[in-house]
C-alpha positions in Angstrom: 29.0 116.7 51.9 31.1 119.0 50.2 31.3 121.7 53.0 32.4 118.7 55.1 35.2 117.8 52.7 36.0 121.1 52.9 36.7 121.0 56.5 37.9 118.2 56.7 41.0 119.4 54.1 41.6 122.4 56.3 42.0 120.5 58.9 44.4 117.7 57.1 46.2 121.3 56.1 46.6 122.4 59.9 47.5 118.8 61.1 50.5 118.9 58.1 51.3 122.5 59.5 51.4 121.3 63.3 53.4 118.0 62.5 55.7 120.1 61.0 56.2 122.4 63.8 56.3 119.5 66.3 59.4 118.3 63.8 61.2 121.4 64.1 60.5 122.1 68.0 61.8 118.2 68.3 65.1 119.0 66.5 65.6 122.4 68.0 64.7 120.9 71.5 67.2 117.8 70.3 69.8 120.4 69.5 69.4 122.4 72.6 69.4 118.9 74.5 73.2 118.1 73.3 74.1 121.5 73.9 73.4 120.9 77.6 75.0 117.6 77.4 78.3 119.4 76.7 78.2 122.2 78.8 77.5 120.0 81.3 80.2 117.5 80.4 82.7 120.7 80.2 81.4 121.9 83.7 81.9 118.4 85.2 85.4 119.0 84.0 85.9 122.2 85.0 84.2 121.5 88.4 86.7 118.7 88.7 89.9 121.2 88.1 88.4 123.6 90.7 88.1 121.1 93.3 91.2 119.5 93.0 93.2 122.9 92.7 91.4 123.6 95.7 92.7 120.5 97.0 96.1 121.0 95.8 96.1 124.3 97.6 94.9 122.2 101.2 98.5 120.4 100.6 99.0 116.7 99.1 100.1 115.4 102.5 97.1 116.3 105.1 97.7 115.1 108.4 94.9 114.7 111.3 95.3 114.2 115.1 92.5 112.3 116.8 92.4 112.1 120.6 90.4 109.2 121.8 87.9 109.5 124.4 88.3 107.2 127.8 86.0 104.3 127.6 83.6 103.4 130.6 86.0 100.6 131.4 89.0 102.8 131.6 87.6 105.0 134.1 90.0 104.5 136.3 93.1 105.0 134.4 94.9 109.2 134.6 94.2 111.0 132.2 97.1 113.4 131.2 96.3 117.0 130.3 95.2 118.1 127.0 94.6 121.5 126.0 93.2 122.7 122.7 94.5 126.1 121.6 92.5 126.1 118.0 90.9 123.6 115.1 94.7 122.6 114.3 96.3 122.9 118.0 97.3 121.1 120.4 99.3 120.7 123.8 100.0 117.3 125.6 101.1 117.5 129.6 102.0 115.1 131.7 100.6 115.3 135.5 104.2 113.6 136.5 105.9 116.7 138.1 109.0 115.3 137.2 108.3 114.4 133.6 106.5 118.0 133.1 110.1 119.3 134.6 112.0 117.1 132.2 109.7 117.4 128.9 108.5 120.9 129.6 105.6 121.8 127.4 104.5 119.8 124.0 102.3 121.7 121.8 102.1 120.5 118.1 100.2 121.9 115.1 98.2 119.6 112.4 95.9 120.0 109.8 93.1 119.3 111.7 92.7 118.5 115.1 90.0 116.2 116.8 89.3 116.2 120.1 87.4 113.5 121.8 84.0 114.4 121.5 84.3 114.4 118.0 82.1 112.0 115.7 82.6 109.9 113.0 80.9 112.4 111.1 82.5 115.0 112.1 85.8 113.2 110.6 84.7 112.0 107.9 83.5 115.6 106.4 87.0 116.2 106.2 88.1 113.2 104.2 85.2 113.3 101.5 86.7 115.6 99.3 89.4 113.1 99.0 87.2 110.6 97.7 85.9 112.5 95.2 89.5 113.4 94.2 90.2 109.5 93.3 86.6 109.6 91.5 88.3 112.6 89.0 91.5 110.2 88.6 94.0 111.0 91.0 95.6 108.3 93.5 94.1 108.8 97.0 96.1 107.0 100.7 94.4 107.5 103.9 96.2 106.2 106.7 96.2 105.6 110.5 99.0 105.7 112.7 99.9 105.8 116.2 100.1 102.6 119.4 97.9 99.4 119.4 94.7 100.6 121.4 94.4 104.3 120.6 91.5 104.2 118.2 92.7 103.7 114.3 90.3 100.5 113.6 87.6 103.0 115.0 88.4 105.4 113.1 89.2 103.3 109.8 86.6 100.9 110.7 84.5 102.3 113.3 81.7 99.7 114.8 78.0 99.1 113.7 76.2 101.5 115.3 79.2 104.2 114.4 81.2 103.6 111.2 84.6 104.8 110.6 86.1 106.3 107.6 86.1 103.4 105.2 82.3 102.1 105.5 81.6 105.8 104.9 84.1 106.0 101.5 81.9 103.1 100.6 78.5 104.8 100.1 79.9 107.9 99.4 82.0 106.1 96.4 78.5 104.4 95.1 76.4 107.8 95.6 78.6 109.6 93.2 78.9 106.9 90.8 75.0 107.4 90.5 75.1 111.0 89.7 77.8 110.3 87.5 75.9 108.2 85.5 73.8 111.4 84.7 77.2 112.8 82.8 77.8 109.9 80.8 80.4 108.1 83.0 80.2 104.1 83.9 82.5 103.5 86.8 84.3 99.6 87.3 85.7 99.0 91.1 87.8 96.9 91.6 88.7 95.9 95.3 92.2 93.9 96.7 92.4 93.6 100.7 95.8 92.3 101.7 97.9 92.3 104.9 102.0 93.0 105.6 102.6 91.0 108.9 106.6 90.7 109.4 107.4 91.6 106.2 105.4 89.3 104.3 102.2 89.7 102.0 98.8 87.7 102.8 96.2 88.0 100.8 92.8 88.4 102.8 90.4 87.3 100.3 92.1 83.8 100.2 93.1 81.4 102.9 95.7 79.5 101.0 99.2 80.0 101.4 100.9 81.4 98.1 103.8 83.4 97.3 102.7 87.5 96.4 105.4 89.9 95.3 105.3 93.5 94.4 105.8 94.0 91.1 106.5 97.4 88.6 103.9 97.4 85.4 105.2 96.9 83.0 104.4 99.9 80.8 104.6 102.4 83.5 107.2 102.3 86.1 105.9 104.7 88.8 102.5 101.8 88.8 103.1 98.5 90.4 100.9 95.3 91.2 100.9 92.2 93.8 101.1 89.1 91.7 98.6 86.3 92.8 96.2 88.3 95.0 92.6 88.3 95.0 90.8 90.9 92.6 87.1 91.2 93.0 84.9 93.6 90.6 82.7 95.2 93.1 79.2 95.4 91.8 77.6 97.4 94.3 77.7 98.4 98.3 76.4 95.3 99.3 78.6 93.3 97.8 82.1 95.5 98.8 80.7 95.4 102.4 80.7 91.7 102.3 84.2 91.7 100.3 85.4 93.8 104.0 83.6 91.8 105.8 85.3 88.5 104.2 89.0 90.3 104.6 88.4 91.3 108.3 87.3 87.7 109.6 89.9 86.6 107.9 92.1 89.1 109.5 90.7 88.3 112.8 91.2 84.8 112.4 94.8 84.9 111.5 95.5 87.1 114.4 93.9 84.8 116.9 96.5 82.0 115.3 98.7 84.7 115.4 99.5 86.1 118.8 97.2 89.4 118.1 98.1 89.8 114.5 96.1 92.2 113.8 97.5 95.0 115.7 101.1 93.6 114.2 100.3 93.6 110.9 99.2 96.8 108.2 96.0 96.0 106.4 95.6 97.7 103.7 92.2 98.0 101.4 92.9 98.7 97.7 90.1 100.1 95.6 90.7 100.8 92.1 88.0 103.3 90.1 88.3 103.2 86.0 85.4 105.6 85.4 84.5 105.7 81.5 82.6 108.3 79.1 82.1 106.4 75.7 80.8 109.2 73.8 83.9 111.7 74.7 86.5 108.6 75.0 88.0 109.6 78.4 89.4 107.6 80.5 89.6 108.2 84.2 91.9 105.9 86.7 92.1 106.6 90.5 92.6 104.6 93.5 92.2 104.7 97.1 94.4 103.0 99.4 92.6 102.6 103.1 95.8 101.2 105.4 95.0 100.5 109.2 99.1 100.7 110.1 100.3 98.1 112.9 100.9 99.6 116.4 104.2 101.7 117.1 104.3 101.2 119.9 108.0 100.1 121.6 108.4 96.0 122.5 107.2 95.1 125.4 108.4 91.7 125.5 111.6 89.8 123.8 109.3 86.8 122.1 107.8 89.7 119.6 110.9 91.6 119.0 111.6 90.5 115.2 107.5 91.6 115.2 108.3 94.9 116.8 112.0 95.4 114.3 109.5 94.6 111.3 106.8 97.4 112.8 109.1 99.5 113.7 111.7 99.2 110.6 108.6 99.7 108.3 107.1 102.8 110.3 110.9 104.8 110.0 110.8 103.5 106.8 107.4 105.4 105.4 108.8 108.5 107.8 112.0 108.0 105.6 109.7 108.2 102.2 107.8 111.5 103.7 110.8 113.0 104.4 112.6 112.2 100.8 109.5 113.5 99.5 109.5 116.7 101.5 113.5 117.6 100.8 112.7 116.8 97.1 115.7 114.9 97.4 116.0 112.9 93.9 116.3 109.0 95.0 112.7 108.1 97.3 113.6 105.1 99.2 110.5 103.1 98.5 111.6 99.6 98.1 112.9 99.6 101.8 109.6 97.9 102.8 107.1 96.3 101.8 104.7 99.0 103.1 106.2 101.9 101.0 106.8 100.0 98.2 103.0 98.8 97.8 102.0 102.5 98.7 104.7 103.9 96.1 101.6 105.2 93.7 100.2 106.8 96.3 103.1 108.4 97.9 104.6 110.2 95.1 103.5 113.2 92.7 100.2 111.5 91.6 98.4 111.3 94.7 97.4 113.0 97.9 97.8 111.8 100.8 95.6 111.7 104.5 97.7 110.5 107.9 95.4 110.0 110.9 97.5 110.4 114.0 95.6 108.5 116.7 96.4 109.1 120.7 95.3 107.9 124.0 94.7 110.3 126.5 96.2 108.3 129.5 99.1 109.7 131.3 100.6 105.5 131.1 100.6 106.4 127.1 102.5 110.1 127.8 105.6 108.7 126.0 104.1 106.7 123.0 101.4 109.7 122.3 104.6 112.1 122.4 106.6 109.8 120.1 103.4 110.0 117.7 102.8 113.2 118.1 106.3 114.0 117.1 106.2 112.0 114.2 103.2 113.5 112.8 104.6 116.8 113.1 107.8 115.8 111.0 105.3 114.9 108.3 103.2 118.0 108.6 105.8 120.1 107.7 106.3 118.0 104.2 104.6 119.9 101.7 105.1 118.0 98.3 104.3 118.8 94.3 101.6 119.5 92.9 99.4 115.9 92.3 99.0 115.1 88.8 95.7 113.5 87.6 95.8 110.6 85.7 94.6 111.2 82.2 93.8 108.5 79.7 92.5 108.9 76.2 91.7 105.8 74.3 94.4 104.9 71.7 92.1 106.0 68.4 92.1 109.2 69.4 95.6 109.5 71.0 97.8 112.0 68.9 101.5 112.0 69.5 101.1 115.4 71.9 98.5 113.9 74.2 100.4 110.6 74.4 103.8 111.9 75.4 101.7 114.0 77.9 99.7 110.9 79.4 101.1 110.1 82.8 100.6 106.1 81.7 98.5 103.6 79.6 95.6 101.7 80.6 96.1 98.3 79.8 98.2 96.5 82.9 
C-alpha cells in the first residue's frame, strides 16, 4: 500500500511538473502567436506600399487598345489592315487607295495592346492589380470608350460563357476579402448602379422617376454623392451578381423604350470597399468605378442629335479633365458634365485610372477607329501625380498630426 502511495505521489509530482511546462509552452507559443500576427499585419502593409508604388510607377492613367475580332455574321464586311509592331503598338491602314494617300500611315502607342485573339483572361490579368489597389484604399475607374458596336459591353460585361472585366472584379473582390479576413480585416461593399442618358441621372436599381443630383460631402470637398439613389450592402457574390443583373434589365428595358438607350447612355457601376481591422483601428476606404461610356460615334441621323451633342459634349468634356489633369493646370473642369463630375474622385490625385479603347476592325469604321484611336493617344501621354491612399484612423486614436494628414473623414 505504501510503495503504491509512493508512486502514485511521484507521479502527482511529474503531472504538477508537466502542467507547468504545458503552461509556459502555452504562453510562450501565445506570445510567439501575436508576434506573427504583427509581422504579418506590418507585411500586409508593407506588401500594400510595394504594390502600389509599383503601380504608381505603371502611371495613374493606364490606357488599353482592344481590337475586336469579326464575328461569323460580319464575314462579309472589309477588314482594314492592322499591323502589330509590339505588346503596346499599333498601326491602322485603310485599303481605300485614296484614303491611305490622304491619311498616310497611323501608328499609335498604348499601354497595352490587344489584338483580337485575345481573351477575356488575357485582359483581365492586366486589370487585377487595380482591384487590389481599391482593396488597400485608393479610388480605382476603369473605363470603355470608343463607337457603339466595337466591343466595350464585352469587354466590361462580356457574355455567360466569357465574362468581361466586371464579373471578373466581382470574384476577384470576394477572394481577397477571404484572405483578408486571415489579417484581421472585415470588408463592407457597398454597390450603386446608375445611368447618364442626355445629361440626366437614372437610378438602375429603381424604376421610379425621382430627381438625383451630384452633391460635394460635406466634410471633404474632393468626395461627392448622388442624393436619392439606391445603395445596397452587398453581402456576397451572389447577391452583387443579382444587384448587376437587376441594373442591366433595367438598363435594357429603358433602352428598348428608349430608342437604343443603352448605347446612348454611360452606365456606370459604383462599388464602395470600407475594409476594417478592429484590433489596429485602421480604416481603409476605396472605390471602384466600372463605366461602359456611350458610343462616340458621329450622328447619323438629325432625330438623335441633342443625344449625339450630350454624348459627344460629355466625351470632350472627360478629354478636357485628362488633359487639365496632364498640364497640371490649377482649375480641372469637372462640373462641365455630369460624367466628370460623378467621376471627380476618381479622376484626380486619389485614384488610378484604366481607359479601354475599343475598335472595330472594318474598313466602314476606318474613320471612327482613327478618331478613337487619336483620342486615346492624347490621354496616354497624361501622366498625372502620384495617387494618394486614403487613410483613416478612427477618431480615439487620431492625434492632431495624423488628422491634418488624413486625406478625409469617414463619416458621409
Amino acid at each position: 500500500m505504501g510503495s503504491m502511495h509512493a508512486a502514485l505521489s511521484t507521479e502527482v509530482v511529474h503531472l504538477r511538473q508537466r502542467t507547468e511546462e504545458l503552461l509556459r509552452c502555452n504562453e510562450q507559443q501565445a506570445a510567439e502567436l501575436e508576434t506573427c500576427k504583427e509581422q504579418l499585419f506590418q507585411s500586409n502593409m508593407e506588401r500594400k506600399e510595394l504594390h502600389n508604388t509599383v503601380m504608381d510607377l505603371r502611371d495613374n492613367i493606364r490606357v488599353f487598345c482592344r481590337i475586336r475580332p469579326p464575328l461569323e455574321s460580319e464575314e462579309n464586311r472589309m477588314c482594314c489592315t492592322w499591323t502589330y509592331h509590339d505588346e503596346s503598338t499599333v498601326e491602322l491602314q485603310s485599303i481605300d487607295a485614296q484614303a491611305k494617300s490622304k491619311m498616310g500611315q497611323q501608328i499609335f502607342s498604348f499601354d497595352q495592346v490587344f489584338h483580337p485573339l485575345s481573351s477575356q483572361s488575357d485582359i483581365f490579368e492586366m486589370v487585377s492589380p487595380l482591384i487590389q489597389s481599391a482593396l488597400d484604399g485608393y479610388n480605382i475607374c476603369i473605363f470603355a470608350y470608343g463607337q457603339t458596336g466595337s466591343g466595350k459591353t464585352y469587354t466590361m460585361d462580356g457574355v455567360p460563357e466569357s465574362v468581361g472585366v466586371i464579373p471578373r472584379t466581382v470574384d476577384l473582390l470576394f477572394d481577397s476579402i477571404r484572405g483578408y479576413r486571415n489579417l484581421g480585416w472585415e470588408y463592407e461593399i457597398k454597390a450603386t448602379f446608375l445611368e447618364i442618358y442626355n445629361e440626366v441621372l437614372y437610378d438602375l436599381l429603381s424604376n421610379e422617376q425621382k430627381d438625383m443630383e451630384i452633391r460635394m460631402a460635406k466634410n471633404n470637398k474632393n468626395d461627392i454623392y448622388v442624393s436619392n439613389i439606391t445603395e445596397e450592402t452587398v453581402l456576397d457574390p451572389n447577391h452583387l451578381r443579382h444587384l448587376m443583373h437587376t441594373a442591366k434589365m433595367n438598363r435594357a428595358t429603358a433602352s428598348t423604350a428608349g430608342n437604343e438607350r443603352s448605347s446612348r447612355s454611360h452606365a456606370v457601376t459604383k462599388l464602395e470597399l470600407i475594409g476594417r481591422h478592429a484590433e489596429k483601428q485602421e480604416i481603409s476606404v476605396g472605390s471602384i468605378n466600372l463605366v461602359d461610356l456611350a458610343g462616340s460615334e458621329s450622328p447619323k441621323t438629325s432625330t438623335r442629335m441633342t443625344e449625339t451633342k450630350n454624348i459627344n459634349r460629355s466625351l470632350s468634356e472627360l478629354t478636357n479633365v485628362i488633359l487639365a489633369l496632364l498640364q497640371k493646370q490649377d482649375h480641372i473642369p469637372y462640373r462641365n458634365s455630369k460624367l466628370t463630375h460623378l467621376l471627380m474622385p476618381s479622376l484626380g490625385g486619389n485614384s488610378k485610372t484604366l481607359m479601354f479603347i475599343n475598335v472595330s476592325p472594318f474598313q466602314d469604321c476606318f474613320q471612327e477607329s482613327v478618331k478613337s484611336l487619336r483620342f486615346a493617344a492624347s490621354v496616354n501621354s497624361c501622366k498625372m501625380t502620384k495617387a494618394k491612399r486614403n487613410r483613416y484612423l478612427n477618431n480615439s486614436v487620431a492625434n492632431s498630426s495624423t488628422q491634418s494628414n488624413n486625406s478625409g473623414s469617414f463619416d458621409k
